[in-house]
Biopython code that builds the backbone (N, CA, C, O; Angstrom):
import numpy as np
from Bio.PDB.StructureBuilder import StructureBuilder

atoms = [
    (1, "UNK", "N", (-1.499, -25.050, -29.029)),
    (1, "UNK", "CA", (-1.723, -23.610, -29.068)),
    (1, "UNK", "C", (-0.662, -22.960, -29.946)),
    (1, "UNK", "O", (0.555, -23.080, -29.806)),
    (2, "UNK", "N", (-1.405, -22.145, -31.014)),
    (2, "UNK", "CA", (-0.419, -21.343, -31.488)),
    (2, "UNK", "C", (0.574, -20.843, -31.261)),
    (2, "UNK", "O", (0.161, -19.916, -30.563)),
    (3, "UNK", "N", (2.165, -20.655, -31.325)),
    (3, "UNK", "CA", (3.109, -19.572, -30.586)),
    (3, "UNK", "C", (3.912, -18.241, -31.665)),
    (3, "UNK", "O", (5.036, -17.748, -31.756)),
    (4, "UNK", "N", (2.411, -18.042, -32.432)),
    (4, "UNK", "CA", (2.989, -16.677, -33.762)),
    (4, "UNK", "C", (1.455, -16.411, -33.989)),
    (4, "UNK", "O", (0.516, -17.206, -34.018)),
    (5, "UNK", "N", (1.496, -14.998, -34.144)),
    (5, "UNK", "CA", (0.540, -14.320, -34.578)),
    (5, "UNK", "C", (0.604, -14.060, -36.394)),
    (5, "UNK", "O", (1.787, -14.168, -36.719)),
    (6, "UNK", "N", (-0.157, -13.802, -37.460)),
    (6, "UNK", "CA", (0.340, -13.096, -37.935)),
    (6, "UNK", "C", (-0.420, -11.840, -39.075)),
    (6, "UNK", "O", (-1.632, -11.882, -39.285)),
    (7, "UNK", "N", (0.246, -11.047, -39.565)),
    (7, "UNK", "CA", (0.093, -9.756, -39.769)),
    (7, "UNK", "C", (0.229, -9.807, -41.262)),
    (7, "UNK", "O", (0.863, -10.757, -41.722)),
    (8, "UNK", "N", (-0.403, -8.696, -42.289)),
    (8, "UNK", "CA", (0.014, -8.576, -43.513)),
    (8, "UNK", "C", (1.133, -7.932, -43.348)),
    (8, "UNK", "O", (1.488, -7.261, -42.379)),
    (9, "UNK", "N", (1.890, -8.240, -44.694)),
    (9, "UNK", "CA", (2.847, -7.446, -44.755)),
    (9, "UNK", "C", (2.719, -5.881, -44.669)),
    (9, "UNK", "O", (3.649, -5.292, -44.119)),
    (10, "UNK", "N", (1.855, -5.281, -45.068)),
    (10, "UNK", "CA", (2.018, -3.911, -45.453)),
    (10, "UNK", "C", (1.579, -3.500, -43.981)),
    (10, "UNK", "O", (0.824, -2.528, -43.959)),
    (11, "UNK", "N", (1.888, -4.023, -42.805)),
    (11, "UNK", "CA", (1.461, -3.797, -41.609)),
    (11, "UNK", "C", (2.635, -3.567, -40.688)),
    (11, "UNK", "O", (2.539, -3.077, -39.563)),
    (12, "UNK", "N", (3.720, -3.955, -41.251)),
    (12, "UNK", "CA", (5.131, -4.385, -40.712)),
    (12, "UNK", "C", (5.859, -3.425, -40.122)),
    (12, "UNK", "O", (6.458, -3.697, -39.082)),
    (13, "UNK", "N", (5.945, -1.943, -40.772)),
    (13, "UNK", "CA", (6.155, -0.729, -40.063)),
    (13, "UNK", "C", (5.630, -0.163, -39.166)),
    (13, "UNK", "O", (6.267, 0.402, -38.276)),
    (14, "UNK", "N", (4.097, -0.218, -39.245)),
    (14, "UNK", "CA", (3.744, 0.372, -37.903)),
    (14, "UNK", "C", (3.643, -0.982, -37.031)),
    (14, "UNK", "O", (3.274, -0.651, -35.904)),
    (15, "UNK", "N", (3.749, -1.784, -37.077)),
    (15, "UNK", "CA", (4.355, -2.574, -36.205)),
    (15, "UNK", "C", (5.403, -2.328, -35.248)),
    (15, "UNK", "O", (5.366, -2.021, -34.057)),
    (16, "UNK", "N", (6.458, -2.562, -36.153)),
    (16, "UNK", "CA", (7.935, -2.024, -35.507)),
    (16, "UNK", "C", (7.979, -0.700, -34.824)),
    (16, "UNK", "O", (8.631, -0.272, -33.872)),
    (17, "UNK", "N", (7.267, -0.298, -35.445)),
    (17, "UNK", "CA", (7.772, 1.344, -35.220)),
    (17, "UNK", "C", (6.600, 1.695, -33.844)),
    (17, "UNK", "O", (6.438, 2.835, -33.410)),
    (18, "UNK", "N", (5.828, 0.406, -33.277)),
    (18, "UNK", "CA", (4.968, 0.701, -32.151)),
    (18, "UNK", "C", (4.091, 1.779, -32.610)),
    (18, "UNK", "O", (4.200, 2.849, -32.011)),
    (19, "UNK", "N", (3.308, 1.701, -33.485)),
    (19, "UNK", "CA", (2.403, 2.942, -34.230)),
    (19, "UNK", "C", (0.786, 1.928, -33.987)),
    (19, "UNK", "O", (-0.319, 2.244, -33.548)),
    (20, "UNK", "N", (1.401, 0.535, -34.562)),
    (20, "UNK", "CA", (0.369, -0.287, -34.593)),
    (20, "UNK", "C", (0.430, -1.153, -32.978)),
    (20, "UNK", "O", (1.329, -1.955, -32.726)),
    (21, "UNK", "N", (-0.705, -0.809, -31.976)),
    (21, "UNK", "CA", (-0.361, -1.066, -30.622)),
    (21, "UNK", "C", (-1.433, -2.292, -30.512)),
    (21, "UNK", "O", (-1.053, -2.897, -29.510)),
    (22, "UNK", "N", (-2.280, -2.792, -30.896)),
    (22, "UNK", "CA", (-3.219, -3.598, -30.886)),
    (22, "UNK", "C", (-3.941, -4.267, -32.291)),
    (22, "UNK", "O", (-3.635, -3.904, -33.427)),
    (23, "UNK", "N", (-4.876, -5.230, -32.006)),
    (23, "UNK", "CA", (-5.056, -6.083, -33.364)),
    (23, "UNK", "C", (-6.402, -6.613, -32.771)),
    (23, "UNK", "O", (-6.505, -7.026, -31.616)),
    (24, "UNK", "N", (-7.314, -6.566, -33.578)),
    (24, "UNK", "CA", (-9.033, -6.897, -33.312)),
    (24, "UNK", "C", (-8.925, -8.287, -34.398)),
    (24, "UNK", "O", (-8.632, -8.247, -35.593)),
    (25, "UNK", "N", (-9.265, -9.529, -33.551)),
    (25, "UNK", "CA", (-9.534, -10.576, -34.361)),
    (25, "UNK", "C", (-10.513, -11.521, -33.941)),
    (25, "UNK", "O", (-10.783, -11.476, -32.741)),
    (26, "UNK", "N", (-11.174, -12.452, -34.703)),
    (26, "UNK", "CA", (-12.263, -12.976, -34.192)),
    (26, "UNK", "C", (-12.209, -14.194, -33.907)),
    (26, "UNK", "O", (-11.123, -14.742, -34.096)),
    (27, "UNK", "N", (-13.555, -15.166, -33.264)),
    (27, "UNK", "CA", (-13.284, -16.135, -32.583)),
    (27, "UNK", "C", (-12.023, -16.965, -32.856)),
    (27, "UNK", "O", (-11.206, -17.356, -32.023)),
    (28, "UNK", "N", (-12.022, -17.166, -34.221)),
    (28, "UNK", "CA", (-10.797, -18.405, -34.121)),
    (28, "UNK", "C", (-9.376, -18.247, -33.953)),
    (28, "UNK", "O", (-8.500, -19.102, -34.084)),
    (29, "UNK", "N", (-9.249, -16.755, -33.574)),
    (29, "UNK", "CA", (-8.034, -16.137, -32.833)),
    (29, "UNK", "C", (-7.926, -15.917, -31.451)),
    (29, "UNK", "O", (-7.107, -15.393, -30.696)),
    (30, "UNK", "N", (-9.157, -16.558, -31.348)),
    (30, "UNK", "CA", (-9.671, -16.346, -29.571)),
    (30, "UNK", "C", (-8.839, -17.056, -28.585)),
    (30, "UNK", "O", (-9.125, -16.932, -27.394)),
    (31, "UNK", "N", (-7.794, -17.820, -28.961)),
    (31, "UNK", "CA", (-7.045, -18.874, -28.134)),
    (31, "UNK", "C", (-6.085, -18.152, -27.623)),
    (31, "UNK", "O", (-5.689, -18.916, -26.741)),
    (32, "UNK", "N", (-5.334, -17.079, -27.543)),
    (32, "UNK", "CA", (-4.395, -16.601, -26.956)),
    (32, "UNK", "C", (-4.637, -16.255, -25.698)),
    (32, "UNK", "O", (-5.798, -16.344, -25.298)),
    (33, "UNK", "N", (-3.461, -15.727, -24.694)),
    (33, "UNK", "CA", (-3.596, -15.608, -23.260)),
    (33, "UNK", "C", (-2.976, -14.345, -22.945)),
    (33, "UNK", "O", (-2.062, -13.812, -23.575)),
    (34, "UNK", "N", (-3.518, -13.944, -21.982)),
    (34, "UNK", "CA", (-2.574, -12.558, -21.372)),
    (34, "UNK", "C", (-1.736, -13.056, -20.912)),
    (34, "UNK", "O", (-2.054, -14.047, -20.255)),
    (35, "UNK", "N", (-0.200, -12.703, -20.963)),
    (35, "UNK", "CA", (1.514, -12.563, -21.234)),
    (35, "UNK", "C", (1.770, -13.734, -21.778)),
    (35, "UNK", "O", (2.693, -14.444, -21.380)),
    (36, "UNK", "N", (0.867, -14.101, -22.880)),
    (36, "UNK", "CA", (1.828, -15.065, -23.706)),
    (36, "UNK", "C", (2.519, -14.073, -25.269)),
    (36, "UNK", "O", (2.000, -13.365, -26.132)),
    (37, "UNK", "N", (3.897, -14.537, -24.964)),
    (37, "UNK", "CA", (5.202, -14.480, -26.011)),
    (37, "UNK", "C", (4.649, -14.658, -27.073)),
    (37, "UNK", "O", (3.775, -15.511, -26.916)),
    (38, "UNK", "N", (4.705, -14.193, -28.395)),
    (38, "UNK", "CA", (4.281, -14.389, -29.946)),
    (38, "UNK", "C", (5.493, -14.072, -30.671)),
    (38, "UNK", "O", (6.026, -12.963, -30.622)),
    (39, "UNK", "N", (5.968, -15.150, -31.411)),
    (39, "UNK", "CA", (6.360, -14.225, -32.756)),
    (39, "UNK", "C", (5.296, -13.362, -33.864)),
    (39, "UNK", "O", (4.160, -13.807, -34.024)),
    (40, "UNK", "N", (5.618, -12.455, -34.405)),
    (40, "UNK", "CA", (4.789, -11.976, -35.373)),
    (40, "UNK", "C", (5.514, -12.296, -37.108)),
    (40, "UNK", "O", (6.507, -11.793, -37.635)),
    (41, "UNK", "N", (4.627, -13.227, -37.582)),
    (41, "UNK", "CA", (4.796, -13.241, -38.631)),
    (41, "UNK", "C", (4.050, -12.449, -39.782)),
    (41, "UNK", "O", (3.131, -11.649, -39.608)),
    (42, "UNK", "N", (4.677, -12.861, -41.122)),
    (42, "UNK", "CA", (3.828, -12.255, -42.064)),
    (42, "UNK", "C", (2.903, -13.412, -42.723)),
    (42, "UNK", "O", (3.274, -14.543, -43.041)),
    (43, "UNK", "N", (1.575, -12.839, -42.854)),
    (43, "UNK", "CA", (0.715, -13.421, -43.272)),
    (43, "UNK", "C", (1.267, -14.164, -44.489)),
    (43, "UNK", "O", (1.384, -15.389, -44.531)),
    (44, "UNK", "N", (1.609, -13.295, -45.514)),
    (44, "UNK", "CA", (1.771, -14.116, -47.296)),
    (44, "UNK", "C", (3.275, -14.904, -47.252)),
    (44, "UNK", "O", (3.356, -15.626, -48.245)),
    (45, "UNK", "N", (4.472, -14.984, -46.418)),
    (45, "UNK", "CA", (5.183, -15.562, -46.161)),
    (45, "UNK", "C", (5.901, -16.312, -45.055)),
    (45, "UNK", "O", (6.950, -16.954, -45.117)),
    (46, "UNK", "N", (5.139, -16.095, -44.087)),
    (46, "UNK", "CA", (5.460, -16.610, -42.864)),
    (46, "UNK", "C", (6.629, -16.007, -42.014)),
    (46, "UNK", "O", (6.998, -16.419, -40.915)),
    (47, "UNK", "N", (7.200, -14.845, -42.799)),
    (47, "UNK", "CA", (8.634, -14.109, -42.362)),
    (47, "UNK", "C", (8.707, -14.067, -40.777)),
    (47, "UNK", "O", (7.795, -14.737, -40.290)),
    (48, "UNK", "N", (9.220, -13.697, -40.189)),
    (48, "UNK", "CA", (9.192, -13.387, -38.491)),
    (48, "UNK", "C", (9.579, -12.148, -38.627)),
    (48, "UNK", "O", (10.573, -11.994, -39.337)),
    (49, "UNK", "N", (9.028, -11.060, -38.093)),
    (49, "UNK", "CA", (9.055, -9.690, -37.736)),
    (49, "UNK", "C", (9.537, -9.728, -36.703)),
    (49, "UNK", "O", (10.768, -9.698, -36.671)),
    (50, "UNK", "N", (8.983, -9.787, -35.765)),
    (50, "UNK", "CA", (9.326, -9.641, -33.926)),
    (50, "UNK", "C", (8.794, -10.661, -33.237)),
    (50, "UNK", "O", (8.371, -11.726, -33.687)),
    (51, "UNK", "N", (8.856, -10.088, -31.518)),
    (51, "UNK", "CA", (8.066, -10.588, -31.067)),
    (51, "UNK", "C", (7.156, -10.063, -30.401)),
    (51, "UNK", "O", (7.135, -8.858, -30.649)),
    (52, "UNK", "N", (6.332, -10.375, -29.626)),
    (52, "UNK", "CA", (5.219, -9.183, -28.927)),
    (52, "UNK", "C", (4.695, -10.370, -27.904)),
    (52, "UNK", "O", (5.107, -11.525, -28.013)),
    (53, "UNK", "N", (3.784, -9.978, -26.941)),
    (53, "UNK", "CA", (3.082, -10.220, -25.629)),
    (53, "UNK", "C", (2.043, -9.778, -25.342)),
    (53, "UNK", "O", (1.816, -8.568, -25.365)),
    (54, "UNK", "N", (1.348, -10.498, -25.073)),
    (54, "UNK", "CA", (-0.608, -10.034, -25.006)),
    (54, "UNK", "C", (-0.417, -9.079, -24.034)),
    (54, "UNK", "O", (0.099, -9.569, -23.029)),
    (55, "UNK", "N", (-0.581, -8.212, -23.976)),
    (55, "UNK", "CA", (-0.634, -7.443, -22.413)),
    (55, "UNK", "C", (-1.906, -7.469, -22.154)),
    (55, "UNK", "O", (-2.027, -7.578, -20.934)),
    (56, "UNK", "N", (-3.779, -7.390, -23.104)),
    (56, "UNK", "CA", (-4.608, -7.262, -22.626)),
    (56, "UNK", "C", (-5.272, -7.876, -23.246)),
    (56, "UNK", "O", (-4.721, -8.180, -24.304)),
    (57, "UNK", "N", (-6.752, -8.450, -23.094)),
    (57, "UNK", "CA", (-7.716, -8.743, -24.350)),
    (57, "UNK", "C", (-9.103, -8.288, -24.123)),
    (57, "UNK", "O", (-9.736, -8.962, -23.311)),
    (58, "UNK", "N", (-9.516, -7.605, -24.495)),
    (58, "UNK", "CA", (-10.765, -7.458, -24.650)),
    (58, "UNK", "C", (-11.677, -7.657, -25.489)),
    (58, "UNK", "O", (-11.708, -7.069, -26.570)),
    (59, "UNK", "N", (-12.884, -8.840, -24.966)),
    (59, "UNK", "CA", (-14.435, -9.095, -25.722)),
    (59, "UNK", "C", (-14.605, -7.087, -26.363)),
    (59, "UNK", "O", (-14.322, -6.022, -25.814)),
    (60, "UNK", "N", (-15.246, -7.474, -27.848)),
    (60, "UNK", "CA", (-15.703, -5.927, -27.940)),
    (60, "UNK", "C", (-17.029, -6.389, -29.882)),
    (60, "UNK", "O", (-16.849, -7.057, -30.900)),
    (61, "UNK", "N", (-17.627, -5.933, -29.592)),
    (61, "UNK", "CA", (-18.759, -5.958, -30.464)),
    (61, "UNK", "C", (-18.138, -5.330, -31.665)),
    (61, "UNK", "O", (-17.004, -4.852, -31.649)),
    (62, "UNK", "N", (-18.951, -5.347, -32.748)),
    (62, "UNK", "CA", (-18.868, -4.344, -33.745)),
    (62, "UNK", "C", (-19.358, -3.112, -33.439)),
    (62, "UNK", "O", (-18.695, -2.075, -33.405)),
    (63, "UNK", "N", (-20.763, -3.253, -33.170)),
    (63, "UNK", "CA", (-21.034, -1.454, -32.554)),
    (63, "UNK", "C", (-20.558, -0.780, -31.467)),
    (63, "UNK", "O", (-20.968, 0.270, -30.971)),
    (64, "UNK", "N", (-19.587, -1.537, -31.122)),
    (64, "UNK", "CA", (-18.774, -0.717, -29.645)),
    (64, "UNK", "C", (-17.301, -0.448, -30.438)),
    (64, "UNK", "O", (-16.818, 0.462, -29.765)),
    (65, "UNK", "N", (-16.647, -0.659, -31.166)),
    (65, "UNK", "CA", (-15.216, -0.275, -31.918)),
    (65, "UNK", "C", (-15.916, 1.284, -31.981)),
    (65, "UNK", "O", (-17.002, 1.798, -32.245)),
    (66, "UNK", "N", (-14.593, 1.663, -31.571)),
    (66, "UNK", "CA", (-14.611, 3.283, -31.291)),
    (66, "UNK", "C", (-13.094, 4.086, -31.546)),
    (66, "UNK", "O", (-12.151, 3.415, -31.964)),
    (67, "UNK", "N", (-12.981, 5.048, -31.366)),
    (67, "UNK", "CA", (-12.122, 5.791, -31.927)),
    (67, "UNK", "C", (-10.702, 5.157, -31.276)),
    (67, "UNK", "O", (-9.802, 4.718, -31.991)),
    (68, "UNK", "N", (-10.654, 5.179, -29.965)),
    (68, "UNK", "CA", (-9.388, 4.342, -29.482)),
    (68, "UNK", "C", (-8.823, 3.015, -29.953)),
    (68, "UNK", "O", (-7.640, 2.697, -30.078)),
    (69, "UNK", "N", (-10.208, 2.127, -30.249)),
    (69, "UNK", "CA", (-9.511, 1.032, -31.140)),
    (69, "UNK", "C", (-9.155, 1.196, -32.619)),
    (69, "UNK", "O", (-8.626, 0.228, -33.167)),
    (70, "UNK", "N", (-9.340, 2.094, -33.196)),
    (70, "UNK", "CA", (-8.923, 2.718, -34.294)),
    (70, "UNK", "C", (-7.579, 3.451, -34.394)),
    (70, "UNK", "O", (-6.829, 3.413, -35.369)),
    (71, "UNK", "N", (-7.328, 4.297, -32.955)),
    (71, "UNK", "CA", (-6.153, 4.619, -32.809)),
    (71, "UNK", "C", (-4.834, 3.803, -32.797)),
    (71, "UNK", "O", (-3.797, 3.897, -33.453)),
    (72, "UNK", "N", (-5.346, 2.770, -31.583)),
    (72, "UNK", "CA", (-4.822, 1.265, -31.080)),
    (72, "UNK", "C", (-4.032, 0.350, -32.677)),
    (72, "UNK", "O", (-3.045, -0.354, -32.889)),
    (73, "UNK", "N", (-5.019, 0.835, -33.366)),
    (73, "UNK", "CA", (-4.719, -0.073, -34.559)),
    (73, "UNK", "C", (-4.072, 0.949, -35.800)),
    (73, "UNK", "O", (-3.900, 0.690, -36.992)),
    (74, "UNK", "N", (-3.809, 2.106, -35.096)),
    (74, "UNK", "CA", (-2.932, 3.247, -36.290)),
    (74, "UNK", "C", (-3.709, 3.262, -37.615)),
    (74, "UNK", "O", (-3.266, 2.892, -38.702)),
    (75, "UNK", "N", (-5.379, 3.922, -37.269)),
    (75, "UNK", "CA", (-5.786, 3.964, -38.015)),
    (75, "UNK", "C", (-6.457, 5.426, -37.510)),
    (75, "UNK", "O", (-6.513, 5.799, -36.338)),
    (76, "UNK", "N", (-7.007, 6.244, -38.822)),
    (76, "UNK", "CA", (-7.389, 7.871, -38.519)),
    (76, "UNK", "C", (-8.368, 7.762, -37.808)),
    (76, "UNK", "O", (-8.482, 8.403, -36.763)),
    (77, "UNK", "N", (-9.595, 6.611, -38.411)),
    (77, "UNK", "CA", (-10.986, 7.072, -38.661)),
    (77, "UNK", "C", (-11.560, 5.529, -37.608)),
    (77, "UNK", "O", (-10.871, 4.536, -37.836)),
    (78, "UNK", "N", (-12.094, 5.432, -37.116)),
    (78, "UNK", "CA", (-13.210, 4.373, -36.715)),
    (78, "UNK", "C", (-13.797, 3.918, -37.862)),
    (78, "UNK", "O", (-13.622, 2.752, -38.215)),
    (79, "UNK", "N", (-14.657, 4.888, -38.668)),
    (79, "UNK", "CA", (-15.315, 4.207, -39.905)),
    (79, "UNK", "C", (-13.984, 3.367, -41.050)),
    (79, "UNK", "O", (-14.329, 2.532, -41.887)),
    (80, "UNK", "N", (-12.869, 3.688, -40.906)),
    (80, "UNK", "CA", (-11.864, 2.665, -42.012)),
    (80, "UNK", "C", (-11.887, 1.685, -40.653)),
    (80, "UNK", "O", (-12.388, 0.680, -41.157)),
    (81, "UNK", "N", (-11.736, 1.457, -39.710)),
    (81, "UNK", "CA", (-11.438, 0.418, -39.327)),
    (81, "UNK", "C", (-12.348, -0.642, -38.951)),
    (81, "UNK", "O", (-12.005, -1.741, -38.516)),
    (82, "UNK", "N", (-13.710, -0.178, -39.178)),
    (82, "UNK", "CA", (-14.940, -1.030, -39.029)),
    (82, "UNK", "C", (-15.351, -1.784, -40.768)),
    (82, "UNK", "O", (-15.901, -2.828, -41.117)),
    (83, "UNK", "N", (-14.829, -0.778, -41.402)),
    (83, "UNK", "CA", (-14.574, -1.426, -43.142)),
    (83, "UNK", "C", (-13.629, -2.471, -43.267)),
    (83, "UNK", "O", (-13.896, -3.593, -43.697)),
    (84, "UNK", "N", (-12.375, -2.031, -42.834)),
    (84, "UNK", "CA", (-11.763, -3.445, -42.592)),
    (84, "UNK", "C", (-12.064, -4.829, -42.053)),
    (84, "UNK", "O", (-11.905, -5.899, -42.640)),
    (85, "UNK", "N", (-12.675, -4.549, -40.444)),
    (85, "UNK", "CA", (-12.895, -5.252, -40.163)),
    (85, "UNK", "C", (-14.486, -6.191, -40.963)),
    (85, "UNK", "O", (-14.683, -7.403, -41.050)),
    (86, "UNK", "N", (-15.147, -5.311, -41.309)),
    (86, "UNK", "CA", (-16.192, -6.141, -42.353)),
    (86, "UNK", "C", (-15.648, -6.496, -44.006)),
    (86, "UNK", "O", (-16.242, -7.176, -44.843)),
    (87, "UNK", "N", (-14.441, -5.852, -44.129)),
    (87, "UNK", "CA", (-13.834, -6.951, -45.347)),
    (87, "UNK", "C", (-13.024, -8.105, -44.864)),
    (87, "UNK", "O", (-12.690, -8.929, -45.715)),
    (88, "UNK", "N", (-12.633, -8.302, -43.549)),
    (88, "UNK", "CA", (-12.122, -9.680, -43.346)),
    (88, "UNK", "C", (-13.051, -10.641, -42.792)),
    (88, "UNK", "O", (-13.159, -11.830, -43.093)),
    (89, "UNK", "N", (-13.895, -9.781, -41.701)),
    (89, "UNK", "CA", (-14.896, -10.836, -41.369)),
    (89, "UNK", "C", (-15.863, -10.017, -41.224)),
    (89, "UNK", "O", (-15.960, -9.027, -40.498)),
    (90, "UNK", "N", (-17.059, -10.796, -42.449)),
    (90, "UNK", "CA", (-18.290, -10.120, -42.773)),
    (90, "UNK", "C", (-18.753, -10.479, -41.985)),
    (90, "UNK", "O", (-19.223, -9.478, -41.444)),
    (91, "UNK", "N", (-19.122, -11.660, -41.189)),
    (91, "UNK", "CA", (-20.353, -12.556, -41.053)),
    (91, "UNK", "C", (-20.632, -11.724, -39.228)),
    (91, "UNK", "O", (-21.684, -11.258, -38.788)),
    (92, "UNK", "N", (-19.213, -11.809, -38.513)),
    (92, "UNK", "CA", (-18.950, -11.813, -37.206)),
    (92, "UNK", "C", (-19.226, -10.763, -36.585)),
    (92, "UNK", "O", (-18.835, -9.731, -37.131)),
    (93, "UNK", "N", (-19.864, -10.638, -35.456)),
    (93, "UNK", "CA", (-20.200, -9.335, -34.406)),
    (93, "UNK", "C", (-19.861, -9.090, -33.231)),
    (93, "UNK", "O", (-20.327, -8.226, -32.489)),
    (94, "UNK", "N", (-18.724, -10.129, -32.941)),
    (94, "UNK", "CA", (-18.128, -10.294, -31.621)),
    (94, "UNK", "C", (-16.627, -10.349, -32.184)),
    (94, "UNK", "O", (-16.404, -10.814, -33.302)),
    (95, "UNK", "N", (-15.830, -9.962, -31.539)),
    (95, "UNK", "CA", (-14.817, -9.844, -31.248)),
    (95, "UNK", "C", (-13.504, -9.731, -30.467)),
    (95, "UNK", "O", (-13.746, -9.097, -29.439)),
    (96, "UNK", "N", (-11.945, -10.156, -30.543)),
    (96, "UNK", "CA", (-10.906, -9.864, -29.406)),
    (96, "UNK", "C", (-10.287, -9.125, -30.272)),
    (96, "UNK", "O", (-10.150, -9.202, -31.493)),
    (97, "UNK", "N", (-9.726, -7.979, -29.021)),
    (97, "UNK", "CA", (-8.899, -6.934, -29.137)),
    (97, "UNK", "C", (-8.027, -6.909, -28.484)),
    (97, "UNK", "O", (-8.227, -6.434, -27.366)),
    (98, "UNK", "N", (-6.871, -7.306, -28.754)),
    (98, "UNK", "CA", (-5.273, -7.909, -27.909)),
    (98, "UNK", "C", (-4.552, -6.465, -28.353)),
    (98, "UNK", "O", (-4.191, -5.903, -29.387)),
    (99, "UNK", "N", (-4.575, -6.215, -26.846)),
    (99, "UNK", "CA", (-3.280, -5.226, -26.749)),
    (99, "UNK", "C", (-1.689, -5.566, -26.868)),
    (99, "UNK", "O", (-1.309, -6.268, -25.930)),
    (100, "UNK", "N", (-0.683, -5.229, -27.800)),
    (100, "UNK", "CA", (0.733, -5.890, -27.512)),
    (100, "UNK", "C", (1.487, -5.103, -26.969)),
    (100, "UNK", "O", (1.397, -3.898, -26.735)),
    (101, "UNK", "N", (2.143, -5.748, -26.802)),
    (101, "UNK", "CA", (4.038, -5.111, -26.490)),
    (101, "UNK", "C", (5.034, -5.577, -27.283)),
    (101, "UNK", "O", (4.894, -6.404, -28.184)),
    (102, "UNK", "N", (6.221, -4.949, -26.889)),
    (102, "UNK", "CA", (7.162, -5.087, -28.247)),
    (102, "UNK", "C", (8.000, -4.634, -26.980)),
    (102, "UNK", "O", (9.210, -4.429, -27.082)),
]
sb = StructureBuilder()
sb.init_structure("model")
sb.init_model(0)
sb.init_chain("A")
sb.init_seg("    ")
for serial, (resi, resn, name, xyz) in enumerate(atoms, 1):
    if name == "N":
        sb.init_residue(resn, " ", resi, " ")
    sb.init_atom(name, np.array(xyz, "f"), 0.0, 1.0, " ", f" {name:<3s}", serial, name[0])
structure = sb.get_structure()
């Protein structure tokens, strides 16, 4: 089992700064557990940012992402964060939404 999550870089501030409170990823991120320890790395270098702790996970569809998981993810709009999520994963309609801590 994995023991690091990780994040793009340009994600790293609202990270730290607890702006960015949650992260929507799909099945093959599905292995994590509620209160397991993560480092957070960076995606393009492997850097270590912090660390963080599942506090929650929730199954959640594409047509159920709603304004709170948009918030969750320090984003304005629901519609940017359903764009995102269909530029990383087109194909997928199911999803986990891991709440962290820091």
């Amino acid at each position: 089992m994995s023991h690091c999550m990780t994040f793009f870089q340009r994600l790293e501030h609202s990270i730290l700064s607890g702006k960015k409170t949650a992260t929507i990823r799909d099945k093959f991120d599905s292995h994590y557990a509620v209160g397991q320890v993560l480092d957070v790395r960076t995606h393009e270098d492997s850097r270590k940012i912090c660390q963080i702790e599942i506090l929650s996970i929730e199954p959640v569809k594409f047509s159920e992402l709603n304004r709170t998981h948009a918030k969750a993810e320090n984003l304005p709009f629901v519609c940017i964060l359903k764009w995102i999520i269909r530029k990383i994963y087109p194909a997928e309609e199911t999803y986990f939404s891991y709440v962290l801590g820091f």
